[in-house]
Predicted model as a PDB file, atoms N, CA, C, CB and O in Angstrom, pLDDT in the B-factor column:
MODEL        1                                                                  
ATOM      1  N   UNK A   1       0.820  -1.205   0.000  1.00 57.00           N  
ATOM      2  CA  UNK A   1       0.000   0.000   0.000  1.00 57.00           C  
ATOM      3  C   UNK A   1       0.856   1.258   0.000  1.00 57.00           C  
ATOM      4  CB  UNK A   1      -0.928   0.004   1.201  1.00 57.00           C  
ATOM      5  O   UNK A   1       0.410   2.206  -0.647  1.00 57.00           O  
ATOM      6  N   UNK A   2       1.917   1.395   0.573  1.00 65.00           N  
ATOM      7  CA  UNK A   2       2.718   2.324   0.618  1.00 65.00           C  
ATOM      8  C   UNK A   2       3.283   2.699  -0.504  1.00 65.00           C  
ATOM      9  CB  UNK A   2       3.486   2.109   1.380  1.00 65.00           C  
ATOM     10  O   UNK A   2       3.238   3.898  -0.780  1.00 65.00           O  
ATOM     11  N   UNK A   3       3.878   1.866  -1.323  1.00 74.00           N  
ATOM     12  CA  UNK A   3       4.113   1.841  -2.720  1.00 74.00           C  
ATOM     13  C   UNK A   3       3.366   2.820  -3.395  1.00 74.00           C  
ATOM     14  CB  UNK A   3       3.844   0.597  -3.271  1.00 74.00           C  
ATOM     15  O   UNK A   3       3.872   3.752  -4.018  1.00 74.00           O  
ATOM     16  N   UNK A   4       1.674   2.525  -3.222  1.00 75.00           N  
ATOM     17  CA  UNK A   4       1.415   3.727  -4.240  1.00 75.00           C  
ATOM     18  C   UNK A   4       1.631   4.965  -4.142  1.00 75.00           C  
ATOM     19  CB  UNK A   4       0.348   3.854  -4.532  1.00 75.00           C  
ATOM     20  O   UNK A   4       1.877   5.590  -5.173  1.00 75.00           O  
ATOM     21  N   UNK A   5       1.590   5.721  -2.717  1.00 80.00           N  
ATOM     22  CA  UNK A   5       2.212   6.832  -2.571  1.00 80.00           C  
ATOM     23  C   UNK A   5       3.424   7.581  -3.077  1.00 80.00           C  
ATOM     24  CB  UNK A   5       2.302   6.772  -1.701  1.00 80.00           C  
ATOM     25  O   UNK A   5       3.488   8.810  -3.042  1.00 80.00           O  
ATOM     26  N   UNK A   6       4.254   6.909  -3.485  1.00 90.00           N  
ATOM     27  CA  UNK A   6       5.390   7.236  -3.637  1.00 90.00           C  
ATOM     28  C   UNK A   6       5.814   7.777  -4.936  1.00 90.00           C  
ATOM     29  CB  UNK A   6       6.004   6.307  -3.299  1.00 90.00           C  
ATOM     30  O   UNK A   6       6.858   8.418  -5.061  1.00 90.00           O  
ATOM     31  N   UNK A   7       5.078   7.543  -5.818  1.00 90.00           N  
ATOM     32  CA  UNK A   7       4.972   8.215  -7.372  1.00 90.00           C  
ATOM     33  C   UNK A   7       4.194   9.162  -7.313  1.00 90.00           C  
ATOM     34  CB  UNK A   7       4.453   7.376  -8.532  1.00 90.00           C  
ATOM     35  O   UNK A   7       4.419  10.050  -8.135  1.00 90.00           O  
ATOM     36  N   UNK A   8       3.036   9.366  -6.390  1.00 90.00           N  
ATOM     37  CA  UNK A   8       2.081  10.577  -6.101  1.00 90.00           C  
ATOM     38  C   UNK A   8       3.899  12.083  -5.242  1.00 90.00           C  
ATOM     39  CB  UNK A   8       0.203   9.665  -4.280  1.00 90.00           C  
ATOM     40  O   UNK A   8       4.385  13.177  -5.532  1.00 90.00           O  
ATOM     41  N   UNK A   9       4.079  11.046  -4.266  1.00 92.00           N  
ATOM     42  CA  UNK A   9       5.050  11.776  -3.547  1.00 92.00           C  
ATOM     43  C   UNK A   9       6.085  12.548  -4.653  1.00 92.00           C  
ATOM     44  CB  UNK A   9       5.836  10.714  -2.538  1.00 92.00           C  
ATOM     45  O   UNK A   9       6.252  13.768  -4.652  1.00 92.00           O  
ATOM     46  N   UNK A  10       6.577  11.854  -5.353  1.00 94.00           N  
ATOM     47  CA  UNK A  10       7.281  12.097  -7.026  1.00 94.00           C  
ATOM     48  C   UNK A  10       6.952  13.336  -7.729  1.00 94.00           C  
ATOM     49  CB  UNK A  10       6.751  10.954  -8.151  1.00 94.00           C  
ATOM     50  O   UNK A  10       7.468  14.397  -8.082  1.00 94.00           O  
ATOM     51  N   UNK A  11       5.763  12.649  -7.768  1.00 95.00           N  
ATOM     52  CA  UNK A  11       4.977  13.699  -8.648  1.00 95.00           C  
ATOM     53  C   UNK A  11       4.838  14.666  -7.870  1.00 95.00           C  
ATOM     54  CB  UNK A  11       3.633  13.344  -9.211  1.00 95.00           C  
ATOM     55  O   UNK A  11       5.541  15.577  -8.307  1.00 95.00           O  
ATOM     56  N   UNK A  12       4.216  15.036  -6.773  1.00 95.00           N  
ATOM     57  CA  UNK A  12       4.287  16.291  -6.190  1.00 95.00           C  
ATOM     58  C   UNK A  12       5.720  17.176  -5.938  1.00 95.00           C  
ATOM     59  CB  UNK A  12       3.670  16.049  -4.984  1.00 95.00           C  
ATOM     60  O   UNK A  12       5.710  18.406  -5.921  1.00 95.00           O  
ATOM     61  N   UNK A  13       6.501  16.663  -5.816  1.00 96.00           N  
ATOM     62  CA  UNK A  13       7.825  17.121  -5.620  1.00 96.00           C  
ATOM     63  C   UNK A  13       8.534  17.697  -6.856  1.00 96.00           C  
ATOM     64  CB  UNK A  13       8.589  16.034  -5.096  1.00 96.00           C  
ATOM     65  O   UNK A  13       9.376  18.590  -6.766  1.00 96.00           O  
ATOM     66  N   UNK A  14       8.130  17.114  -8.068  1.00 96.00           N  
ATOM     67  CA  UNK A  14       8.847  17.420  -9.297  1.00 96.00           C  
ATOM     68  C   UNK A  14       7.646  18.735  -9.646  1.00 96.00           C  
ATOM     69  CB  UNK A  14       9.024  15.878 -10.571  1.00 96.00           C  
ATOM     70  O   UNK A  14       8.113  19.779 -10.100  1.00 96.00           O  
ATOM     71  N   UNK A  15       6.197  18.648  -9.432  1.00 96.00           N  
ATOM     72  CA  UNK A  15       5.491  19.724  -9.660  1.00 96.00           C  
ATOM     73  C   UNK A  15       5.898  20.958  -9.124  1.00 96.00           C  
ATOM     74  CB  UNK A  15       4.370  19.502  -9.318  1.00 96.00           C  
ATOM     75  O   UNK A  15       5.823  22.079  -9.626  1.00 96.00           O  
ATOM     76  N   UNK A  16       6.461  20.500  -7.737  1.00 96.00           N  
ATOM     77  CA  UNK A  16       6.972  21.972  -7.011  1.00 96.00           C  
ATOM     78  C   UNK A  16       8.078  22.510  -7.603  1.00 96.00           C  
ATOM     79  CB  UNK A  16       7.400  21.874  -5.492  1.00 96.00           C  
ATOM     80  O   UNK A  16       8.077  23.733  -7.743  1.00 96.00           O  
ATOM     81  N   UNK A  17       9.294  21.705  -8.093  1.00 96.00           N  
ATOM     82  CA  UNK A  17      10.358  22.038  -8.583  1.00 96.00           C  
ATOM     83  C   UNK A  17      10.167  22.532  -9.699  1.00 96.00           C  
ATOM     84  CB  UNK A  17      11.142  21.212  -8.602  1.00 96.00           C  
ATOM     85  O   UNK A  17      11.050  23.251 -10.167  1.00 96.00           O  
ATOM     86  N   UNK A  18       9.024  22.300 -10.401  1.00 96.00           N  
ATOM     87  CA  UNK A  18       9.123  23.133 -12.163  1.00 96.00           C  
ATOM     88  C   UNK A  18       8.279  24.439 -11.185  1.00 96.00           C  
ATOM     89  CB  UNK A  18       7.822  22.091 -14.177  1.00 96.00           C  
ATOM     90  O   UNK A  18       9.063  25.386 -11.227  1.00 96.00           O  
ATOM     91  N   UNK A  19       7.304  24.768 -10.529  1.00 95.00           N  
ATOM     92  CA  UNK A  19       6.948  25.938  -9.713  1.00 95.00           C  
ATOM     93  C   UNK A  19       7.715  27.033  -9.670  1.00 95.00           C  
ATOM     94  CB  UNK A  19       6.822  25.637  -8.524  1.00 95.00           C  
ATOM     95  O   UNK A  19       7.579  28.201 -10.035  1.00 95.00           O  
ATOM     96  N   UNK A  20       8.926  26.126  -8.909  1.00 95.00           N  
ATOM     97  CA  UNK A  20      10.002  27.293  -8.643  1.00 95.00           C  
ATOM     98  C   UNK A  20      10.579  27.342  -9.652  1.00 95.00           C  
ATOM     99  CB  UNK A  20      10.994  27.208  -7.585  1.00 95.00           C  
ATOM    100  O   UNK A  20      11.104  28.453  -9.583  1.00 95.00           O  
ATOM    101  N   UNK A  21      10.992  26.733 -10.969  1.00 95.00           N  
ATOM    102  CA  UNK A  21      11.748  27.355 -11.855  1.00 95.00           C  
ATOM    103  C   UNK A  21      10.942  28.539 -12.878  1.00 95.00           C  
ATOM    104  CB  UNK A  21      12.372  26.202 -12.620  1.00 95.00           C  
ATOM    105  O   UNK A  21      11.467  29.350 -13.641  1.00 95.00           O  
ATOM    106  N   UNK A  22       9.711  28.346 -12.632  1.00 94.00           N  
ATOM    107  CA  UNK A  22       8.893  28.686 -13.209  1.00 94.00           C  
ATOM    108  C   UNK A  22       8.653  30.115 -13.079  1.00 94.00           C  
ATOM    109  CB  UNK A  22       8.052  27.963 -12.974  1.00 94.00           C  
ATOM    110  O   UNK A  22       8.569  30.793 -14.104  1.00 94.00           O  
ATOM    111  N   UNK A  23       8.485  30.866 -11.453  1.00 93.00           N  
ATOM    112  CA  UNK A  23       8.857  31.348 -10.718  1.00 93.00           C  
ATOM    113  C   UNK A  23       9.798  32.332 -10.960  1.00 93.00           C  
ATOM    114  CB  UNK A  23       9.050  30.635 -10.118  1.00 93.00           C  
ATOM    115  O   UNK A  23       9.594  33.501 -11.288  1.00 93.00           O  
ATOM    116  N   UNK A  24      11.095  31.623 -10.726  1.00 93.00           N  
ATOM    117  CA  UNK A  24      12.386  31.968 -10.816  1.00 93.00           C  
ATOM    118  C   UNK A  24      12.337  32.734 -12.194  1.00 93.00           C  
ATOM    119  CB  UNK A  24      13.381  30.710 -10.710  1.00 93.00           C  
ATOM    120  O   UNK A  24      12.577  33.941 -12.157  1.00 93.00           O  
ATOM    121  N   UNK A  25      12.047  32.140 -13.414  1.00 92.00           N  
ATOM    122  CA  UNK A  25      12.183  32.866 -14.429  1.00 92.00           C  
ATOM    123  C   UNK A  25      10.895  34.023 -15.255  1.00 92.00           C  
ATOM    124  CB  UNK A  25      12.621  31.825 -15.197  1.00 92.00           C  
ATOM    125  O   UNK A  25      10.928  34.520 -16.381  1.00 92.00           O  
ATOM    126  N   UNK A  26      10.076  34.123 -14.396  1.00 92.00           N  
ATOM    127  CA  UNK A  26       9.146  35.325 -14.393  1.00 92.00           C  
ATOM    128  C   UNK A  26       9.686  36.187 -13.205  1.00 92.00           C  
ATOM    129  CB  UNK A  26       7.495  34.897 -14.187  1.00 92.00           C  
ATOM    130  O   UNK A  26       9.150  37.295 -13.187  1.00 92.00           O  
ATOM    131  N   UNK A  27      10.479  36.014 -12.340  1.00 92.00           N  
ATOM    132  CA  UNK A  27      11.154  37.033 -11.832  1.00 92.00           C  
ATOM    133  C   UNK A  27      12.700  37.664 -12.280  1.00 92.00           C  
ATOM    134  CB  UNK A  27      11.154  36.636 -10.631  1.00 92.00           C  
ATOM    135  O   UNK A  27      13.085  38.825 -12.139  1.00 92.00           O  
ATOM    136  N   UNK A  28      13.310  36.710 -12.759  1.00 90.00           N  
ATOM    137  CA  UNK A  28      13.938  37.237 -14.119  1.00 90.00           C  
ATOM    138  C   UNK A  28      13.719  38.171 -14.570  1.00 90.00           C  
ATOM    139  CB  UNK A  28      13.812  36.694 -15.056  1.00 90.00           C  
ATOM    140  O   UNK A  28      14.362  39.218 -14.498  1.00 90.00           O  
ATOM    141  N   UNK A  29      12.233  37.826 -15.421  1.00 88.00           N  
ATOM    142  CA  UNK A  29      11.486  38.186 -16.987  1.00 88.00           C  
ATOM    143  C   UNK A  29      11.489  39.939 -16.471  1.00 88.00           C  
ATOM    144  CB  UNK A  29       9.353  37.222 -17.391  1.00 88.00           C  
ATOM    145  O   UNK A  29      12.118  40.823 -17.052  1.00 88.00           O  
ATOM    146  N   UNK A  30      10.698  40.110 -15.362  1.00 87.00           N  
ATOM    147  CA  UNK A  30      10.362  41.596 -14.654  1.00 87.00           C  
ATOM    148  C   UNK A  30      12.102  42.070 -14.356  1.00 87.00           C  
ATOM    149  CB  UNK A  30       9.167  41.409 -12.814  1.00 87.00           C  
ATOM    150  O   UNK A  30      12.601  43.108 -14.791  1.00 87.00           O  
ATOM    151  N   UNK A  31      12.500  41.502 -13.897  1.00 86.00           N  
ATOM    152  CA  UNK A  31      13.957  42.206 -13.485  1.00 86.00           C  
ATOM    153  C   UNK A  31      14.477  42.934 -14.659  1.00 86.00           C  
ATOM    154  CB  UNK A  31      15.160  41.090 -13.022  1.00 86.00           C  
ATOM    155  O   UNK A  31      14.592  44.160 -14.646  1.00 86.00           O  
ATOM    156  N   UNK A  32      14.836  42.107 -15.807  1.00 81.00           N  
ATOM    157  CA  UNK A  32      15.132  42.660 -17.104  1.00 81.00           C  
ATOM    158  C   UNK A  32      14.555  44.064 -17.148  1.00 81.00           C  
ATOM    159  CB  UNK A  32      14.567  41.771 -18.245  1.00 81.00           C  
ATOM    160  O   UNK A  32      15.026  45.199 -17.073  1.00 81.00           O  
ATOM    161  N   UNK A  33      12.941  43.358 -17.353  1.00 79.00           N  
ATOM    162  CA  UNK A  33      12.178  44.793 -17.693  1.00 79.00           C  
ATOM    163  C   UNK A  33      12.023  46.124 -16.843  1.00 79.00           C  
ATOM    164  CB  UNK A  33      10.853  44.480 -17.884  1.00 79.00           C  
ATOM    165  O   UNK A  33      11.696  47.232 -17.267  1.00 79.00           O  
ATOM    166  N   UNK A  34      12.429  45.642 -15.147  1.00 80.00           N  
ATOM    167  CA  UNK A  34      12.609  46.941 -14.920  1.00 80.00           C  
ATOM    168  C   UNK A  34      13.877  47.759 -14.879  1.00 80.00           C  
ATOM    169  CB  UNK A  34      12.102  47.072 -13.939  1.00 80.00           C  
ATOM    170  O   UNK A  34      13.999  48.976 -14.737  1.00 80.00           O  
ATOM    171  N   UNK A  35      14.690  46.927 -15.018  1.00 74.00           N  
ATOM    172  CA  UNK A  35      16.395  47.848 -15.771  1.00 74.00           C  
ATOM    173  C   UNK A  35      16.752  48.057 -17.299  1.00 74.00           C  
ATOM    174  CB  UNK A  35      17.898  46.897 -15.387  1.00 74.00           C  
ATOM    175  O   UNK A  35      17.683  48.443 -18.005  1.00 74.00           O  
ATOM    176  N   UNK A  36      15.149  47.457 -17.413  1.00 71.00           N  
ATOM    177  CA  UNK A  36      15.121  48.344 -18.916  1.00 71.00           C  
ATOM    178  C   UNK A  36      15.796  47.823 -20.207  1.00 71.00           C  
ATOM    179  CB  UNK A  36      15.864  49.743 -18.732  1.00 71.00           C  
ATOM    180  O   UNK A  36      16.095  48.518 -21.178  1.00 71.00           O  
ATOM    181  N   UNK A  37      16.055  46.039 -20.020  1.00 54.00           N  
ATOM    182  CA  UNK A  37      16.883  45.413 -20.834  1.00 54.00           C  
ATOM    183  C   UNK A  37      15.647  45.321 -22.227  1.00 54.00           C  
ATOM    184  CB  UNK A  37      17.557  43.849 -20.049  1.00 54.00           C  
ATOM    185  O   UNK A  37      14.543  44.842 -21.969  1.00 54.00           O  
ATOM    186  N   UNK A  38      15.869  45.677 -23.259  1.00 53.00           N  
ATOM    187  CA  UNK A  38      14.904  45.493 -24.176  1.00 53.00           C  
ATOM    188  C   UNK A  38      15.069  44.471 -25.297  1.00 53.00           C  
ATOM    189  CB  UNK A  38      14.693  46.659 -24.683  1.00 53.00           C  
ATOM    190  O   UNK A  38      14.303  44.266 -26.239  1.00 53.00           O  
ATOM    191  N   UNK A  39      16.134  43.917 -25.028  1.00 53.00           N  
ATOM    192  CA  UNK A  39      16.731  42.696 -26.192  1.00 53.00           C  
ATOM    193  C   UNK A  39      15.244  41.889 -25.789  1.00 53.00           C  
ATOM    194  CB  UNK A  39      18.708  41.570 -25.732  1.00 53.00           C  
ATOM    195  O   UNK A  39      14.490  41.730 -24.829  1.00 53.00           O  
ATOM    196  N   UNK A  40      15.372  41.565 -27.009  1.00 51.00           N  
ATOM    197  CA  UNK A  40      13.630  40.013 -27.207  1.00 51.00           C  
ATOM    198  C   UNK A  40      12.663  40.477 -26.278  1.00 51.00           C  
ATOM    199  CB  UNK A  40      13.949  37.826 -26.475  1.00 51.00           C  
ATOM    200  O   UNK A  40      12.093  39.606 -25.621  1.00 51.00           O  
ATOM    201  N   UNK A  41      12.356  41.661 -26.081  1.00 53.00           N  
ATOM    202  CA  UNK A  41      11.292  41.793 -24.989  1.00 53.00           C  
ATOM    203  C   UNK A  41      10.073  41.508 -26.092  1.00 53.00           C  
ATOM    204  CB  UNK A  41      11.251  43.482 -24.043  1.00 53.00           C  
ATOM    205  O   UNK A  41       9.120  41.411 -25.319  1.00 53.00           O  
ATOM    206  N   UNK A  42       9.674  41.368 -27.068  1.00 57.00           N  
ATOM    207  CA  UNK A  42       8.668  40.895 -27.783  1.00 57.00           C  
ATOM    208  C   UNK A  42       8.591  39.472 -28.112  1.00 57.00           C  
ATOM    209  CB  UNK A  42       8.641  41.557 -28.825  1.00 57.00           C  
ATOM    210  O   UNK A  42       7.612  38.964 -28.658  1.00 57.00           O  
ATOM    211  N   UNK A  43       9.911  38.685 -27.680  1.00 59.00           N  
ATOM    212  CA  UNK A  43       9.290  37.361 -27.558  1.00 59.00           C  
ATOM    213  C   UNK A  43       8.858  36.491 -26.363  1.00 59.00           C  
ATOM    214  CB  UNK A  43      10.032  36.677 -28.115  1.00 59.00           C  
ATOM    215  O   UNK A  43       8.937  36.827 -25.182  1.00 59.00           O  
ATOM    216  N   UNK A  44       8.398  35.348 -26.831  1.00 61.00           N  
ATOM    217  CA  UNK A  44       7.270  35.468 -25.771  1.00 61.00           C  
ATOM    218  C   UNK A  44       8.351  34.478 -24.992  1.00 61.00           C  
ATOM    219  CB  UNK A  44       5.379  34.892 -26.166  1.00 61.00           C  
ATOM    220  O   UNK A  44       8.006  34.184 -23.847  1.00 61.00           O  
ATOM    221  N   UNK A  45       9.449  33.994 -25.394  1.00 60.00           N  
ATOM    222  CA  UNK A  45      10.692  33.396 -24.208  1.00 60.00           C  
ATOM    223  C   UNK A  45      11.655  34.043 -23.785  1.00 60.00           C  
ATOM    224  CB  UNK A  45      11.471  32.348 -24.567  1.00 60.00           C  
ATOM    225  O   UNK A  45      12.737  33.571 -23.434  1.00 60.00           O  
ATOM    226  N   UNK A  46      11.239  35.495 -23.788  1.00 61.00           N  
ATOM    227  CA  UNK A  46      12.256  36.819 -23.140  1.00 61.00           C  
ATOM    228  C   UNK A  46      12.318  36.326 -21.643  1.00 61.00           C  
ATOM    229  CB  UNK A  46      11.460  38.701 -23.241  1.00 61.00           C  
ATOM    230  O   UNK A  46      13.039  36.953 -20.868  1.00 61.00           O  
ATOM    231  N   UNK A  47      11.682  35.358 -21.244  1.00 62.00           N  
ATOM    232  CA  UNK A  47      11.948  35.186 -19.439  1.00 62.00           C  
ATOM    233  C   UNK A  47      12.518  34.110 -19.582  1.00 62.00           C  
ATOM    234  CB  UNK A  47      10.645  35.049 -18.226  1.00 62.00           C  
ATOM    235  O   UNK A  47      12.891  33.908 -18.426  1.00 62.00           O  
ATOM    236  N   UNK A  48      12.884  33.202 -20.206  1.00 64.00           N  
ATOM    237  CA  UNK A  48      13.473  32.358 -20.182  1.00 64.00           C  
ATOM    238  C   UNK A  48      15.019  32.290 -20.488  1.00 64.00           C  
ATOM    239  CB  UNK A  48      12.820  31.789 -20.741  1.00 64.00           C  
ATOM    240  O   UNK A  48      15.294  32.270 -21.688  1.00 64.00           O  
ATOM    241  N   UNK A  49      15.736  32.265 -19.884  1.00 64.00           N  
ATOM    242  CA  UNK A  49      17.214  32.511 -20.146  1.00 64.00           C  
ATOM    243  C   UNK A  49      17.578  31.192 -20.962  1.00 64.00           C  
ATOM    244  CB  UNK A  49      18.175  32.717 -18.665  1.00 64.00           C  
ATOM    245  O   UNK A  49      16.944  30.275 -20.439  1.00 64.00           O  
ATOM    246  N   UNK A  50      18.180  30.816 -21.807  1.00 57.00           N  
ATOM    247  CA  UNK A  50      18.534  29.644 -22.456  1.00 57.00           C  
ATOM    248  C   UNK A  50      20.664  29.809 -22.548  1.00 57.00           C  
ATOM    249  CB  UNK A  50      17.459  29.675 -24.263  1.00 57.00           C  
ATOM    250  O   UNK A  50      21.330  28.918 -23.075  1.00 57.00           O  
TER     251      UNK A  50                                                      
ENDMDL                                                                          
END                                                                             
């Protein structure tokens, strides 16, 4: 029985971790924009650092 928990447990844990990257790079996205960085600010993966 315990078993099944544990891929739920998985899964919740990896949901939180894309959260925070998620997060992380819409606070980025605003940082840019409020020091006014304007490179790719019209695309729509300007928050995404690659």
């Amino acid at each position: 029985m315990g078993s099944i928990f544990r891929p739920l447990r998985t899964l919740r844990e990896n949901l939180r971790q894309i959260n925070t990257a998620v997060n992380a790079s819409r606070e980025f996205s605003e940082a840019s924009k409020t020091r006014g960085d304007t490179t790719g600010a019209g695309s729509p993966l300007s928050g995404i650092p690659l």
